[in-house]
Residue frames relative to the residue before (quaternion, step in Angstrom):
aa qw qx qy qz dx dy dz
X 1.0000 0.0000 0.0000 0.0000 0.00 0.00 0.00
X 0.4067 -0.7372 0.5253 0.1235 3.67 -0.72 1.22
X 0.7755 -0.4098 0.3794 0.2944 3.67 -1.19 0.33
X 0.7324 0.4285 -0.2107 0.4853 3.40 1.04 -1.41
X 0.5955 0.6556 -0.2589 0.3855 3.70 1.34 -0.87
X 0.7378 0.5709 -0.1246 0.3379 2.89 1.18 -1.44
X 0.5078 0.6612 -0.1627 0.5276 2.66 1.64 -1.28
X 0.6789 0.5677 -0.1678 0.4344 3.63 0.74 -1.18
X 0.7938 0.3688 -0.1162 0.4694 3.18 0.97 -1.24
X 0.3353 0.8212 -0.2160 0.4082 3.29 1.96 0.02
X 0.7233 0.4394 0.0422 0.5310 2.64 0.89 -2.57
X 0.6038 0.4835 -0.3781 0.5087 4.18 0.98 -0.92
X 0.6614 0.4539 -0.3757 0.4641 3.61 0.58 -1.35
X 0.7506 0.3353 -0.3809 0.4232 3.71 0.07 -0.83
X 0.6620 0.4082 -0.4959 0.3863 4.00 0.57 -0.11
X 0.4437 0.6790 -0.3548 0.4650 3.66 1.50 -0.46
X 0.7950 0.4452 -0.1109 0.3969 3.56 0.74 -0.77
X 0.5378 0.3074 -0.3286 0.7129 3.64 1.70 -0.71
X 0.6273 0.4140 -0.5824 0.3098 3.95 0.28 -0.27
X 0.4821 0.6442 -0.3779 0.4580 4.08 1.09 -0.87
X 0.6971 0.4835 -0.3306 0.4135 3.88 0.75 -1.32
X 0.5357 0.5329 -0.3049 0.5796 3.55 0.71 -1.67
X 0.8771 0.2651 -0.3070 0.2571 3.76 -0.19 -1.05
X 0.3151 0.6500 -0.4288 0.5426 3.70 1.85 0.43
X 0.6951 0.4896 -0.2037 0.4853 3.32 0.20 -1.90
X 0.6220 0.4700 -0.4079 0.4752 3.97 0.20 -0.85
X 0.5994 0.6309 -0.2040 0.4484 3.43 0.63 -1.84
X 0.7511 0.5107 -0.1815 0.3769 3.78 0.18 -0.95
X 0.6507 0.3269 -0.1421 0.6705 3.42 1.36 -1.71
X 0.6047 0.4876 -0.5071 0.3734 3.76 0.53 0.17
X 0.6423 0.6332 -0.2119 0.3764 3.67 1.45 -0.94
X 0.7176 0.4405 -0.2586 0.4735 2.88 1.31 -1.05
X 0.4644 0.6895 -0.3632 0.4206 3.40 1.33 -1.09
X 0.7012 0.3770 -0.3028 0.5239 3.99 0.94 -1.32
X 0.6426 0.2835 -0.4823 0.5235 4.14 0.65 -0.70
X 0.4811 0.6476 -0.5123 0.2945 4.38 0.14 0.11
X 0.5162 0.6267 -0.1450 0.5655 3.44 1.79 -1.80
X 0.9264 0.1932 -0.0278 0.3220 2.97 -0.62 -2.03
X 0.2548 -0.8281 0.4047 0.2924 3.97 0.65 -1.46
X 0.4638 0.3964 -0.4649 0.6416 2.54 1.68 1.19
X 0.3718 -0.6110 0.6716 0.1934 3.43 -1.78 0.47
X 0.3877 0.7287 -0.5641 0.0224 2.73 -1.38 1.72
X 0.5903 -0.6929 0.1830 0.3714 2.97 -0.79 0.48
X 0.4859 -0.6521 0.3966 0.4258 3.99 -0.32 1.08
X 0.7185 -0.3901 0.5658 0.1065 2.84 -1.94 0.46
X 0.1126 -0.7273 0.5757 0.3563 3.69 0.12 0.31
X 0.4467 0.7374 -0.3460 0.3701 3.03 0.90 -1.45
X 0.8180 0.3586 -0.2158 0.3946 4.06 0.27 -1.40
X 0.8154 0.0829 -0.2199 0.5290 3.26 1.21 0.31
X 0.7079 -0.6111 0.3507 0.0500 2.60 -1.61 1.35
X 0.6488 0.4079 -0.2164 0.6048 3.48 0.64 -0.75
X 0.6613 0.3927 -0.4491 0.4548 3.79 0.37 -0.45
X 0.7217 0.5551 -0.1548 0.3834 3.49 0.67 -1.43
X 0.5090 0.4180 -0.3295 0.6764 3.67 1.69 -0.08
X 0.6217 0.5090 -0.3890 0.4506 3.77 0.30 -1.13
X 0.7192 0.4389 -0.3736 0.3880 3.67 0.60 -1.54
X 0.6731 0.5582 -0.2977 0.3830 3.44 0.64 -1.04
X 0.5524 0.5056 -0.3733 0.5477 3.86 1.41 -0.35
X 0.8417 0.4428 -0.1851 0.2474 3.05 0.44 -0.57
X 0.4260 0.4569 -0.4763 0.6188 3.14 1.67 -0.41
X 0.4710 0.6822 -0.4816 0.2844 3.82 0.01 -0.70
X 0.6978 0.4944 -0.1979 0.4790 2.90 0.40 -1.75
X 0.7904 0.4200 -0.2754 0.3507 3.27 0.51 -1.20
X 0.3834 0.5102 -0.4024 0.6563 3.74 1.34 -0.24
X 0.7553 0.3498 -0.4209 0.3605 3.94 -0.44 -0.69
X 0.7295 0.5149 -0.2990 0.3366 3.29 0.98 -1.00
X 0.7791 0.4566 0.0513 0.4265 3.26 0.73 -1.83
X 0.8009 0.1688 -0.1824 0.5448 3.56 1.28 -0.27
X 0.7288 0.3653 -0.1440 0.5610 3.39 1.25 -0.78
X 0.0900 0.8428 -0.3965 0.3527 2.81 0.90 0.99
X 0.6395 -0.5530 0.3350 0.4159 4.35 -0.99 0.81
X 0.5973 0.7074 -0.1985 0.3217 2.84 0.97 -1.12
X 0.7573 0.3877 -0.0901 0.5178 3.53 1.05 -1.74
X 0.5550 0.5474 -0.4456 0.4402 3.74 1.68 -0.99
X 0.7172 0.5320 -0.3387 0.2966 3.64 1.25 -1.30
X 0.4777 0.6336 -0.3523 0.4963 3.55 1.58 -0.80
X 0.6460 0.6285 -0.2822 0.3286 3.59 0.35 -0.54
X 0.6225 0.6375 0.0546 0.4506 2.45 0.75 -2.21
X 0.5476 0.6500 -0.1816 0.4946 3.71 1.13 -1.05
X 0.7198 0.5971 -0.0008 0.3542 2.52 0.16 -2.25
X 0.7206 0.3288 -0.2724 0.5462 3.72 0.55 -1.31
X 0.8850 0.2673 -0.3215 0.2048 3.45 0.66 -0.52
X 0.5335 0.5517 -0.4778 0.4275 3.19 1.10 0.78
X 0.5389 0.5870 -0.4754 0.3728 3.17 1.50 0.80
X 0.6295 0.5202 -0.2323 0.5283 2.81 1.44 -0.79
X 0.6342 0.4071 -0.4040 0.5185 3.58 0.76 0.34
X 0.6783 0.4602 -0.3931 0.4167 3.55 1.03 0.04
X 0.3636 0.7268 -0.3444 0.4701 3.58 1.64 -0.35
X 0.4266 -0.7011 0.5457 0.1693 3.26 -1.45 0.64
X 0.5309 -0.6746 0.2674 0.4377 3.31 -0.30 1.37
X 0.4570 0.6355 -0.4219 0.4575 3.61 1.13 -0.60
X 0.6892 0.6315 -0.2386 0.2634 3.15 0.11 -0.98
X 0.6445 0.4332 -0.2131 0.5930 3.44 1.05 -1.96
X 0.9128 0.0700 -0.2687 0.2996 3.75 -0.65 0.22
């Protein structure tokens, strides 16, 4: 991994992380907002809102883009197919 990558993956990993805070903090003033209503503490439904349940889904993303899909695994792959294809009988490949 090169200087310019790192750097990159630095800058995703730290916006990956203040988006996770913001989405606690959101998560918190939504909870209380429901014990403010009702007088009981519970915990929301993701499911009952929308904006969390879109937010969550962005974010696990991210986290799949970051943490598993990742240069590293596209190159492992990427490898992979072609030293199959170099073990194949030229028949074979077309």
């Amino acid at each position: 991994m090169n200087y310019q990558s790192a750097y990159y993956r630095v800058k995703e990993i730290k916006k990956l992380y203040k988006s996770i805070f913001w989405f606690a903090i959101i998560s918190i003033i939504i909870i209380f907002r429901n014990f403010y209503k009702t007088g009981e503490l519970l915990l929301p439904n993701i499911g009952g809102s929308f904006i969390l349940t879109i937010w969550a889904v962005i974010i696990i993303a991210r986290v799949a883009k970051l943490f598993i899909f990742n240069a590293e695994w596209e190159e492992s792959i990427y490898r992979n197919e072609v030293d199959k294809m170099k073990k194949q009988p030229l028949s074979e490949k077309f």
